[in-house]
C-alpha positions as CSV (number, residue, x, y, z in Angstrom):
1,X,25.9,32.2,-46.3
2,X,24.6,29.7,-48.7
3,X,27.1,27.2,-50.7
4,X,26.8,26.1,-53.9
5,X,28.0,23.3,-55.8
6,X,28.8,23.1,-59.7
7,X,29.9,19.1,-61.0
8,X,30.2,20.8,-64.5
9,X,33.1,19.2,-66.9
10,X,33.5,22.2,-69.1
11,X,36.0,24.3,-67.6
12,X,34.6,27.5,-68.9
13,X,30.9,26.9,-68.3
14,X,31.5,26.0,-64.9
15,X,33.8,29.3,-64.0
16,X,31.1,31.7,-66.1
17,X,28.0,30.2,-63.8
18,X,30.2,30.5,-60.6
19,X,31.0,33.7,-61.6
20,X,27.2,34.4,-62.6
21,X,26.3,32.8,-59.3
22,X,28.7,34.4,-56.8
23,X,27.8,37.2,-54.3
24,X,27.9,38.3,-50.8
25,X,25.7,35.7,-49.9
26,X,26.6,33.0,-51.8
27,X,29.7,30.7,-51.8
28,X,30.8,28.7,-55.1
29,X,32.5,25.2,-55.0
30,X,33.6,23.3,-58.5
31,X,33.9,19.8,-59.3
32,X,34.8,18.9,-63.4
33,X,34.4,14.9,-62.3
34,X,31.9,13.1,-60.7
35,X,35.0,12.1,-58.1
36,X,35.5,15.8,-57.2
37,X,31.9,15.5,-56.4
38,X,31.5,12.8,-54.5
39,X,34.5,14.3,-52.3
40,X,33.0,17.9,-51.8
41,X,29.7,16.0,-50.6
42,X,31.9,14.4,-48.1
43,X,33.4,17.8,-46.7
44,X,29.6,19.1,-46.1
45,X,28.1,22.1,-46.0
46,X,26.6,22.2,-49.9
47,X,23.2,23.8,-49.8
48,X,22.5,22.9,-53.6
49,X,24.2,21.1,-56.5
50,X,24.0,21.9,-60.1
51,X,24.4,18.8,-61.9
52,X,25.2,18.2,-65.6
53,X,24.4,14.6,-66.8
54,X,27.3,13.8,-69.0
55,X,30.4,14.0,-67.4
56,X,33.7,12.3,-68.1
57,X,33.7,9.3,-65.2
58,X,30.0,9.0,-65.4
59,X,26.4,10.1,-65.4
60,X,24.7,12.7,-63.5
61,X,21.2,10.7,-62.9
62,X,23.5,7.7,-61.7
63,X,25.0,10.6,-59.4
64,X,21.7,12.0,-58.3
65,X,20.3,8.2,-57.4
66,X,22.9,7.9,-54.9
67,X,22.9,11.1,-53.4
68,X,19.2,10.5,-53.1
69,X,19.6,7.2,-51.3
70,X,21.2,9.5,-48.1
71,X,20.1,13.2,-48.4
72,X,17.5,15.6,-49.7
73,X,19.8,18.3,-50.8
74,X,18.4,20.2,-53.4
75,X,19.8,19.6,-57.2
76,X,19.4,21.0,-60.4
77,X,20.3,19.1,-63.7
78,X,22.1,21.3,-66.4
79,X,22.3,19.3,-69.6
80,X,22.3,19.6,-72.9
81,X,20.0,16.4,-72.9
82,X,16.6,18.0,-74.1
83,X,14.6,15.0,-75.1
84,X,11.2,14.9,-73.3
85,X,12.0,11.1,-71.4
86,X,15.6,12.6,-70.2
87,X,13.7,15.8,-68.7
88,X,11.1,13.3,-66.9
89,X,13.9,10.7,-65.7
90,X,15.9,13.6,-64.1
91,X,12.8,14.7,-61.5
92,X,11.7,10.7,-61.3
93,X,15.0,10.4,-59.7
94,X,14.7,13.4,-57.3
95,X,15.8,16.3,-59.3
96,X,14.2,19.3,-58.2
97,X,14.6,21.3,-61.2
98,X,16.1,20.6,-65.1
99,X,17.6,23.4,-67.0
100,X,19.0,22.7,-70.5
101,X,21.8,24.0,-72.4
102,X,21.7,27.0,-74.0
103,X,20.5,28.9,-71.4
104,X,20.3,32.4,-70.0
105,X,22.4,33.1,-67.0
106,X,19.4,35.0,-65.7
107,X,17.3,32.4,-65.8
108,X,19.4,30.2,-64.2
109,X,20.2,32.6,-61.3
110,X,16.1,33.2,-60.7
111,X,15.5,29.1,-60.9
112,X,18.5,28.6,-58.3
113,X,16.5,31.2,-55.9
114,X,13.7,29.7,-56.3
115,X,14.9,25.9,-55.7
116,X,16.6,27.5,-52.1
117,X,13.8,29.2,-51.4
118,X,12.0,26.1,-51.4
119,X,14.5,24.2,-49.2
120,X,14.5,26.9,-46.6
121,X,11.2,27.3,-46.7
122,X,11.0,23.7,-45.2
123,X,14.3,23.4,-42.7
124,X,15.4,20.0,-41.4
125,X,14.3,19.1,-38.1
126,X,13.1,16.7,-36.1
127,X,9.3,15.6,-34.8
128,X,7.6,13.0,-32.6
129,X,3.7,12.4,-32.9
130,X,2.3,10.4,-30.2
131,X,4.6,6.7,-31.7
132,X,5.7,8.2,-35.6
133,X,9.2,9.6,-35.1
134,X,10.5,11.9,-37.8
135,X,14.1,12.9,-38.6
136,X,13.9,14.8,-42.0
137,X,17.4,15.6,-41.8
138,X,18.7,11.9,-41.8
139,X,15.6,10.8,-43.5
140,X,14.7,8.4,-40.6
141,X,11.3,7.9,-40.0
142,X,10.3,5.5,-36.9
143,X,6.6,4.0,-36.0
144,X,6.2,2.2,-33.0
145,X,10.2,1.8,-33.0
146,X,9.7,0.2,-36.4
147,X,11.7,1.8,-38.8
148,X,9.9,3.0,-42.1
149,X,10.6,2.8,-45.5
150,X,9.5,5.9,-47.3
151,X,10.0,6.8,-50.8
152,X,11.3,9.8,-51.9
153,X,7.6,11.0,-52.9
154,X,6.2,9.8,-49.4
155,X,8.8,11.5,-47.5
156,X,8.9,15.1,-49.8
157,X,4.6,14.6,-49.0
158,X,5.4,14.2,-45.5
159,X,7.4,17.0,-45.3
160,X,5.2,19.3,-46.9
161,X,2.4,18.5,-44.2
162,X,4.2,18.4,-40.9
163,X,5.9,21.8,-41.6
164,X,3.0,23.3,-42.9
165,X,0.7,21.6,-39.8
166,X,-2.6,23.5,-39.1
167,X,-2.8,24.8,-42.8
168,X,-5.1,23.8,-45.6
169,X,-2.7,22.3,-48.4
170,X,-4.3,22.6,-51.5
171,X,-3.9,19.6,-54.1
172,X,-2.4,22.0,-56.7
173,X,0.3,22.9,-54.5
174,X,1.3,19.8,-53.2
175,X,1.5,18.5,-56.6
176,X,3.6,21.8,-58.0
177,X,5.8,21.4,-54.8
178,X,6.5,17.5,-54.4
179,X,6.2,16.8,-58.3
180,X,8.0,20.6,-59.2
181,X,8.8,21.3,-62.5
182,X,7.0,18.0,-63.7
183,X,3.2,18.5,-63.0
184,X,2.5,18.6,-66.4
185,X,3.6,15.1,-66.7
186,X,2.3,14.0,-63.2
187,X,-1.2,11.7,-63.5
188,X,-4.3,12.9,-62.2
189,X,-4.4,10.3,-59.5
190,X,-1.0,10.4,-58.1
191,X,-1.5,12.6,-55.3
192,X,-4.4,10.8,-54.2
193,X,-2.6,7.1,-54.8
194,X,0.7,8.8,-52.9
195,X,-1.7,9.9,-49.7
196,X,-2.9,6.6,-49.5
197,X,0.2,4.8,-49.9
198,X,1.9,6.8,-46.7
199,X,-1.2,7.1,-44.8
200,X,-0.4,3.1,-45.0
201,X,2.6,3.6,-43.5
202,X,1.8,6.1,-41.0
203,X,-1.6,6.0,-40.0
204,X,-3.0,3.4,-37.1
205,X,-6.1,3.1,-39.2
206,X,-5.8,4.2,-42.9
207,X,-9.3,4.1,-43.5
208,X,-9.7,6.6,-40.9
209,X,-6.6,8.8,-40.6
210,X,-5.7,11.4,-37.7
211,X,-2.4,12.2,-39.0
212,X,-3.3,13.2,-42.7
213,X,-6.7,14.4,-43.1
214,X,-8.5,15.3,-46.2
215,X,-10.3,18.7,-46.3
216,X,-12.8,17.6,-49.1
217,X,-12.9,19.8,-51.9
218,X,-10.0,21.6,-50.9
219,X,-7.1,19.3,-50.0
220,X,-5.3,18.1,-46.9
221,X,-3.9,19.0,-43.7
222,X,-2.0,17.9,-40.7
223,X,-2.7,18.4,-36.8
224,X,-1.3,21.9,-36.2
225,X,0.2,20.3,-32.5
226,X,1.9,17.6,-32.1
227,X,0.1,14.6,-30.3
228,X,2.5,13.4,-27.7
């Protein structure tokens, strides 16, 4: 059973998606405030969160920057904000898809698959490789019992790799899948400048990594075991 959460300040709106959203598999919470919110995160258990941006006690990117600062539970802005720098802000700050209003219930129902489908696809869990300590849950990442300081971009890379260890990762998917929904907007160095930056963090010798290893032509890869 998966649980959704709707922070959605128009009463009707947010009772036609539950009902749109609601099935055998699927529970519905609402929030109409930003404080409702903040107090269903508390109680747990949300496996996604449909987020509109204007709500009456505050903003739904300020919303999503906090909740980023301690989890990486999938979100989805619903907003009537359509402008082209409000659609890039909402992923810059971790969204992992942006839907605006009007929209088709349908569509809205296939994008919310999809989004889960993604977070399942990589499940929280802990790893240790040789001294690099990851908790992807609690997104706590230890090196030589130095804690790290990852970025939201370093960490979603990260993840990609480790659960996906012993496979090829092409650069086209890593982009669509760390930088979903915005590749279009993503510069054509930023994987590359975002592999280097946590094989910095990561890697004993950066200029020769055994952790994050480019398959040249192709893309990269992590050790399918892990190196105790």
């Amino acid at each position: 059973m998966r649980t959704i959460l709707i922070v959605e300040d128009d009463v009707g709106l947010n009772n036609g998606i539950a009902l749109a959203l609601r099935d055998a598999t699927t529970q519905i919470r609402q929030a109409h405030t930003l404080t409702d919110a903040r107090e269903e995160i508390k109680q747990g258990g949300i496996d996604l969160v449909i987020l509109d941006v204007r709500l009456p006690d505050g903003s739904g990117f300020d919303f999503c920057t906090m909740l980023r600062k301690e989890s990486a539970l999938p979100i989805i802005f619903l907003t009537a904000n359509d402008l082209e720098s409000d659609i890039v802000t909402g992923f810059a700050l971790g969204g992992d898809d942006y839907i605006t209003k009007p929209f088709s219930l349908m569509v809205l129902r296939a994008r919310v698959t999809a989004v889960l489908r993604r977070s399942a696809s990589m499940p929280e869990e802990r790893l240790v490789y040789a001294d690099l300590e990851m908790d992807f849950g609690k997104m706590e990442y230890v090196k030589k019992g130095a804690k790290l300081s990852l970025s939201l971009t370093e960490q979603k890379l990260l993840k990609l790799l480790v659960v996906n260890r012993g496979q090829i990762l092409p650069r086209e998917t890593l982009i669509d899948q760390v930088w979903s929904g915005e590749s279009e907007f993503v510069e054509e160095n930023a994987l590359s400048v975002g592999i280097k930056r946590l094989r910095a963090k990561i890697e004993d010798d950066p200029t020769s990594p055994k952790l994050i290893k480019t398959v040249y032509g192709l893309g990269y890869t992590w050790p399918k075991e892990e190196r105790e």
